[in-house]
N, C-alpha and C positions, 0 to 999 in steps of 0.2 A: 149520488152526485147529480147536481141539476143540470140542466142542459147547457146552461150560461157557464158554468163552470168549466162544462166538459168542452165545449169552445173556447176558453182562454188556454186552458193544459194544453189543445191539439196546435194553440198557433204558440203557447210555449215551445214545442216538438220542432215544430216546424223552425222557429228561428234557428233552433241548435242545427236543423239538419241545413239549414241556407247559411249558419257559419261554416259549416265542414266543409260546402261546397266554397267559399269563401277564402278557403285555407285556416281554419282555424283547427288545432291539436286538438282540442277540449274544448266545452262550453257549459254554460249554464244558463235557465231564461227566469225569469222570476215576473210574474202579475200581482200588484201590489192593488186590491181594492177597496174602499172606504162608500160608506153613503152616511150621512146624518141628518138629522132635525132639530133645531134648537127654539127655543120661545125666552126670552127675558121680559122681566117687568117692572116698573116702580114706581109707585106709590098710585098703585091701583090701576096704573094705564099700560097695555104693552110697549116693549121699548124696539126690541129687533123679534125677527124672528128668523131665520134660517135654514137654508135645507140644501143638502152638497151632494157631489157622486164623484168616483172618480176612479179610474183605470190607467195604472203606469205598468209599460212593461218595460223590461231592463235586458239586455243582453251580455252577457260577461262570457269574453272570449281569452283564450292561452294560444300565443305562438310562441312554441320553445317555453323561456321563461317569462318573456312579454306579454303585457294583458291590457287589457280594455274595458271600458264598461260604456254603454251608449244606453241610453232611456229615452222613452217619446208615449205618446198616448196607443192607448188600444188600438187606435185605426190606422198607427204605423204601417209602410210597406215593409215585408219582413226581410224581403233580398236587400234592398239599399240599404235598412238599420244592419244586418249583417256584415255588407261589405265597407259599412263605415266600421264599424267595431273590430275590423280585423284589419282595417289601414292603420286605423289610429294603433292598433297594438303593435304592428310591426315598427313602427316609430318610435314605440313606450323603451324607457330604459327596460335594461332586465331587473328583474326583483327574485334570485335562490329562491325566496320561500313561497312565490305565487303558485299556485294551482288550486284543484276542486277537494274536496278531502277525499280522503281513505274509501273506495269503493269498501272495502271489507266492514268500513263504520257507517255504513248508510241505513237507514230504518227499513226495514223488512217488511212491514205495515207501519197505519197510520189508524190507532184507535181512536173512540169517540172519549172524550175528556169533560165530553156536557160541558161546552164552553159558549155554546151560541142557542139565545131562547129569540124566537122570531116573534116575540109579539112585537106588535106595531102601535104603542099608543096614538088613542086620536088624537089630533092637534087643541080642538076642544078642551080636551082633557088635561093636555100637557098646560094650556093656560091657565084650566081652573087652579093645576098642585102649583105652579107659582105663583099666582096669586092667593091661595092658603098658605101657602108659606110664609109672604110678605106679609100675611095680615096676623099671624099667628107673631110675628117676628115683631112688629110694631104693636102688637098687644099687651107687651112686657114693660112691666113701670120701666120710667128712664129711657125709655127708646124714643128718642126725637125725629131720626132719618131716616130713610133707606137708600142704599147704595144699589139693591135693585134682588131680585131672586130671579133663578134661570133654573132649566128642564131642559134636560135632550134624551138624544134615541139616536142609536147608531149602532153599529157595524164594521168590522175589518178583514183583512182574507188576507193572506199568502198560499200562491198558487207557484210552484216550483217545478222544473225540469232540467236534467240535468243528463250530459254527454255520458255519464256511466251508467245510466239506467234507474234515477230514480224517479219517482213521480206521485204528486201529493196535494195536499189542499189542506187549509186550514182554516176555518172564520168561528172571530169571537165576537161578539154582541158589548153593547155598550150601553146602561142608563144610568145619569145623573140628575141629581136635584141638588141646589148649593142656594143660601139667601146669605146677605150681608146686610148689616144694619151699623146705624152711628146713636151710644148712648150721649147724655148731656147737653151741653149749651156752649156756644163761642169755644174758648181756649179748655174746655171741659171735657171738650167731646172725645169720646175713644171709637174706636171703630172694631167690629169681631165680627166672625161667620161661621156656622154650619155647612156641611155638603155631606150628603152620602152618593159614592160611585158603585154601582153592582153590576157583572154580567147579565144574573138575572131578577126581570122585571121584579117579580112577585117579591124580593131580597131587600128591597128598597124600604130604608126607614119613610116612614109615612111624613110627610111635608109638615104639618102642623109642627111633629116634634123636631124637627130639623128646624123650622122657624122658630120656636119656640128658645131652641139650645142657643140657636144663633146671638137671640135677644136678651138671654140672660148673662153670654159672655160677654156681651158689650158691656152691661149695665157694672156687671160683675169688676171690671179694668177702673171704673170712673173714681177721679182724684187719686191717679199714682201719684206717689213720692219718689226716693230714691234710694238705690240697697247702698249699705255703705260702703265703703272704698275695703277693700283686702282680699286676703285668700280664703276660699270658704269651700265647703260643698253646693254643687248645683243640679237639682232634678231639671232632665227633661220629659215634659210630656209624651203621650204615646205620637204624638205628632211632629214634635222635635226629633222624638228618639229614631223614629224613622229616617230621618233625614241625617241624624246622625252615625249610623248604622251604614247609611248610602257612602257615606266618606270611607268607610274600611271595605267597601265593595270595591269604589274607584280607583281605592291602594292597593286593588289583589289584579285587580283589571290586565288580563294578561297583555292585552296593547302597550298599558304605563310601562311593566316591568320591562316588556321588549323593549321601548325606548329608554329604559334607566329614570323613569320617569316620576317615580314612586318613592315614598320615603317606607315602603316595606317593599324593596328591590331585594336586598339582601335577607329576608328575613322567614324564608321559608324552613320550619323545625324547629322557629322558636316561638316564644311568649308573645303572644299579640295580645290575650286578654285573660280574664284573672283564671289559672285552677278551677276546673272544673263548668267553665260555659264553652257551648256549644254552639257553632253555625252551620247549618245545612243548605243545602240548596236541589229543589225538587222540581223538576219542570213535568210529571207524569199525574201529580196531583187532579182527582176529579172538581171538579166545580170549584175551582181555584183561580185566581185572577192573573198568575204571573203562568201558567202551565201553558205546553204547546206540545203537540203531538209529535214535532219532529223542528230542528233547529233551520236558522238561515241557509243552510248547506245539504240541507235533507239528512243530518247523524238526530237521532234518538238519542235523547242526552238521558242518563241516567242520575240517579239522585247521587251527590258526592261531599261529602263533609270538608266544607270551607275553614272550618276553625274546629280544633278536636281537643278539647279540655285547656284550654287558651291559646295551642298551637296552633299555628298556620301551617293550614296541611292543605290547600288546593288554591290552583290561578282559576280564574276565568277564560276558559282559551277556546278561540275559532280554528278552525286550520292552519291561517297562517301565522299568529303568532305562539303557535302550539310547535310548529316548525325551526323557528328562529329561534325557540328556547328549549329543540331538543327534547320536545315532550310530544305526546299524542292531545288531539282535540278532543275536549271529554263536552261535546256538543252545545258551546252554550254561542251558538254563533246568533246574533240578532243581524235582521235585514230590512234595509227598508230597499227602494227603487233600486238604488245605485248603488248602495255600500254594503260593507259587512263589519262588523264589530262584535268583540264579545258584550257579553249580558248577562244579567241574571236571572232568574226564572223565581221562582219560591222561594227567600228566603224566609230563614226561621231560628231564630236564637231563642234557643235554652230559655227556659221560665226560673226566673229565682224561686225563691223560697216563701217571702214578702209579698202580702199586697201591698199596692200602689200607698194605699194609711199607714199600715206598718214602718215602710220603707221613710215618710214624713217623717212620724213619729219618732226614729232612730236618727232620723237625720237629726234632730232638737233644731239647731241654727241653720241657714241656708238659706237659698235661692231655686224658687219652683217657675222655671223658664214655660212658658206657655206661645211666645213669639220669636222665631231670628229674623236678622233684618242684616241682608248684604251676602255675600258670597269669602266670607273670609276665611275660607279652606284651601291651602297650599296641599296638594297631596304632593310637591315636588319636596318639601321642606317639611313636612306637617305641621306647619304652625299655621293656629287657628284663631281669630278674632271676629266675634259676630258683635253687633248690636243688639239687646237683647230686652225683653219684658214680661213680666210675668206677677208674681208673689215673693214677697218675706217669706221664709220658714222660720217661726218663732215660736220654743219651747213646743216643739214637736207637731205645730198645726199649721197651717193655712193663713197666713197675715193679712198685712196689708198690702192692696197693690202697689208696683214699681214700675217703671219705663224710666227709658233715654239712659242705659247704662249699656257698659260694654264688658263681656267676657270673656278669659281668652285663654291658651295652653299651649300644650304641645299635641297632637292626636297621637304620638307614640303612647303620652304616658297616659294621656287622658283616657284608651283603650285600656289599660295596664290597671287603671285602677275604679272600671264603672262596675256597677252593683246592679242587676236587673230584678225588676220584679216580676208579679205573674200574669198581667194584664194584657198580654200580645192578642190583639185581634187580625182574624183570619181572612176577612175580608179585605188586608190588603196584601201587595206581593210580596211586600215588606215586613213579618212579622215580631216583630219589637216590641217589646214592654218600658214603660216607663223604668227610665234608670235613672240611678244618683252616678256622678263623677267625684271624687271625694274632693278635691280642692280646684279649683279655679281662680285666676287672678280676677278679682271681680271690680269696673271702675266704675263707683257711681258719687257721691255725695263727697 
C-alpha cells in the first residue's frame, strides 16, 4: 500500500473516530479517487485534451435508526465534517432498515484481482493512436467525415473504513480508444463508431483497427430503406444485447423490488428466460472489468447465480434493501462519494449452442438491430419501445440496411422467448451473446 493511500485510510479512521466523539452509534468513511487523461482529434488537428484528479471523502453516520451522509474534498476538517453528519442525522427521519452490514459478512482480506496496470502513456503517444485511428477511419471508401477520435488513461480507487473494524483499498485502471466517422453525402450520410475500453494497457485493440472497424460500419448503414410493418424475429447485436441484458439486471435490482418498483417484483422461482440459460454474477474474477475485491460496504461478495435454467433465483442486494426484504446482503453494494446502491459485478449468461451465422441463418426472415435510439424501457410496466436500426434478415443472411423504424414488446415475454448464441465477449462486465427475440411488433414501411 503506498504512502498516499495509507494517508487517506488513517483520515478515513480518523473521521469515524471524530463521529463517535460527535455522538454517532456507527459510522462508515469512504475516499473516492479518480485521476485521468484524455486527447480528442479531428480531422487531423487536436480538438480537447484533458487531464483531472480528484479526492472526495464521505462520512456516513447511524444515531439510533437516523443517518447522514456529508461529503467535501480531501482537505476537509475532519471534526466539523463529523459534527455536521451527526446534526444533520439526528434531524433525519428514522429509516428500520439503515445501518452498516453484518460485521459477521465483512471481507477478512482484500486480494489482488490484477485490476490496476500503472502504465502511464505519453501524451505524445496518446495523440499519435488518435490520430491513427482517425486516419485509418477516413481511409475507408465512402468515409466523408469525422466526428473526431479520442484516447485516454486513467484510474479509480475506493478507500473504505468502517466503525466494525473493516479496512481496504481498491484501484482499477482505465484505457480507451473510440473514433467515429460519417459515411456519404447531404441526406445520405450515416454516422458509426468503434471503441475498445481495457483495464490493461497492452489489452487494447490496436487504433488502426478500431479505426478501421469504425469506417466500415458507417460505409456499411449507407442508403437504408425500411423493415416492413409486422411481427417478426429481431437479432440483437453483441452490443444491443448488452444493453438488453442490463434491463433484466435493473428488474432484479434489489432497491426496484424494495420499492415495488419492478415488473419482476413478484417473480422470484419462476420462468424469467427460456429452459436451460443461465445468469451468474461474479465479482472475484481475475483481470475482469466488472470484479472488486470487496463491495461498497467492505462484504466479499461471492459469485451467485442470478437466473438458474430460466428461473430467477437471486436480487441484487446491499444491506439495506437486503433488510427490508428480509434477506441477507449477498455483497453486491456499489458506492460512489455519498450513496450506496446495489450493482452488478460480472455478469455472464450461458453460451447458446449457435454461432452468431448459424443463429441468422435459422432466423431466414428478420431484423438484425445494430443501433437503439431513446430510453423506452419501463422496468415498472416492462413495456419496451426503442427506435431502432440495423439489417433485413433475408433468406437466412445479412440484407439490406434499414433505419427510422421502431420496435417494441413486453420485457416479460421478450425475456421468455430470446435465443442466445456463443459469441459473449469477456472483455466487458456485461457478458452477452448476440441473441434472436423470436417476435417483435416491428413499425417501419
Amino acid at each position: 500500500m503506498d504512502e498516499q493511500t495509507e494517508k487517506l485510510l488513517d483520515m478515513a479512521e480518523r473521521l469515524i473516530e471524530a463521529g463517535r466523539r460527535a455522538g454517532a452509534d456507527s459510522s462508515d468513511a469512504a475516499v473516492v479517487r479518480s485521476a485521468s487523461r484524455s486527447v480528442s482529434v479531428r480531422l487531423g488537428a487536436v480538438e480537447e485534451t484533458d487531464s483531472a484528479e480528484s479526492a472526495d471523502v464521505a462520512l456516513r453516520v447511524f444515531v439510533g435508526k437516523r443517518s447522514a451522509t456529508v461529503s467535501a474534498d480531501a482537505s476537509a476538517d475532519v471534526e466539523r465534517l463529523a459534527e455536521r453528519a451527526v446534526a444533520m442525522a439526528r434531524v433525519s427521519p428514522e429509516d428500520p432498515f439503515a445501518g452498516l452490514a453484518d460485521p459477521a459478512l465483512l471481507a477478512k482480506d482484500v486480494p489482488d484481482l490484477d485490476l490496476f496496470d500503472g502504465t502511464e502513456p505519453a501524451s505524445d503517444a496518446m495523440l499519435a493512436d488518435a490520430l491513427a485511428m482517425e486516419e485509418a477511419a477516413l481511409a475507408v471508401s465512402g468515409v466523408t467525415n469525422s466526428n473526431g477520435a479520442g484516447v485516454s488513461a486513467g484510474w479509480s480507487g475506493l478507500l473504505l473504513a468502517t466503525s466494525t473494524g473493516f479496512r481496504g483499498s481498491q484501484k482499477r485502471s482505465g484505457f480507451s480508444r473510440s473514433a467515429s466517422v460519417i459515411a456519404g453525402e447531404g441526406t445520405r450520410m450515416q454516422r458509426d463508431y468503434d471503441f475498445d475500453s481495457r483495464m490493461h494497457f497492452a489489452d487494447l485493440n490496436a487504433p488502426e483497427a478500431i479505426g478501421r472497424a469504425a469506417g466500415e460500419r458507417a460505409v456499411r448503414r449507407l442508403d437504408p430503406g425500411k423493415a416492413p410493418t409486422g411481427r417478426y424475429p429481431v437479432i440483437f447485436d453483441p452490443r444491443m444485447a448488452r444493453g438488453f441484458i442490463g434491463h433484466l439486471l435493473g428488474a432484479i435490482n434489489g432497491a426496484s423490488i424494495a420499492r415495488k418498483t419492478s415488473f419482476l417484483k413478484d417473480a422470484m422461482g419462476q420462468m424469467v428466460l427460456p429452459a436451460g440459460v443461465s445468469i451468474t454474477d461474479e465479482p472475484m474474477l481475475r483481470h475482469r472489468p466488472g470484479s472488486r475485491p470487496f463491495d461498497g460496504e467492505g462484504l466479499q461478495g461471492k459469485a451467485i447465480t442470478l437466473v438458474e435454467d430460466g428461473r430467477l433465483a437471486s436480487w441484487l442486494l446491499d444491506s439495506a434493501t437486503a433488510r427490508e426484504l428480509g434477506l441477507e446482503s449477498n455483497g453486491r453494494a456499489s458506492r460512489s462519494a455519498s450513496s450506496i446502491s446495489p450493482s452488478s459485478t460480472n455478469v455472464i449468461v450461458s453460451p447458446g449452442v449457435m454461432s452468431p451465422d448459424e443463429l441468422i441463418r435459422d432466423t431466414h426472415q428478420g431484423l438484425y438491430v445494430t443501433e437503439l435510439i431513446g430510453h423506452g424501457a419501463n422496468i415498472v410496466t416492462g413495456d419496451y419501445s426503442r427506435g431502432a436500426s440495423g439489417f433485413l434478415i433475408e433468406n437466412g443472411q445479412i440484407g439490406a440496411p434499414v433505419a427510422e423504424i421502431t420496435i417494441a414488446g413486453n420485457l416479460r415475454d421478450l425475456f421468455r422467448s430470446v435465443t442466445f448464441a456463443n459469441d459473449g465477449e469477456t472483455r466487458f462486465s456485461i457478458v452477452a451473446p448476440t441473441l434472436r427475440l423470436e417476435s417483435m411488433t416491428v413499425a417501419g414501411r
